[in-house]
C-alpha positions, 0 to 999 in steps of 0.5 A: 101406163101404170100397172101397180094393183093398188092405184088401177084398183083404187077406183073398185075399193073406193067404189065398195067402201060408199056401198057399203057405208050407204047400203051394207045393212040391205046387203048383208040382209040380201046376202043371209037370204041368199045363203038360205035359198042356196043352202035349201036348194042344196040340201033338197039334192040340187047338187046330186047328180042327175042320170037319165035312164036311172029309175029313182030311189027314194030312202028314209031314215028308220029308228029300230028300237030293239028290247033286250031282257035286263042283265042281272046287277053286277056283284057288289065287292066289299073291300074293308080300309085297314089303315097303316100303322104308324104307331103314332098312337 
């Protein structure tokens, strides 16, 4: 009885590698399909946990716009270049 996982698993990874070579187009197109049901299903709340005698609460998401009067424009500072002199001139 040989039990190296390379030669008891050839039979599996042969096995893969025809289906894949044959139909990995349907799988993969199967599996994206899946992965949008699973994803609908989870953000529709199938992961919550369920509580029997709990009433339901139902939330929204609100946007409050609030309008503030303008503030006034920060002060303009003025600040002349004087360059060094190097009495290059």
């Amino acid at each position: 009885m040989n039990l190296n996982p390379t030669i008891v698993l050839d039979p599996v990874f042969h096995f893969l590698d025809e289906l894949i070579a044959e139909d990995g187009l349907y799988l993969f197109l199967a599996f994206v399909w899946l992965c949008l049901l699973v994803l609908a299903w989870v953000f529709s709340g199938g992961l919550r946990r369920k509580f029997p005698n709990q009433p339901h609460v139902y939330a929204s998401i609100g946007i409050v716009i609030q309008n503030t009067p303008p503030s006034p424009p920060p002060p303009i500072i003025i600040h002349e270049y004087d360059p060094p002199d190097d009495d290059m001139d």
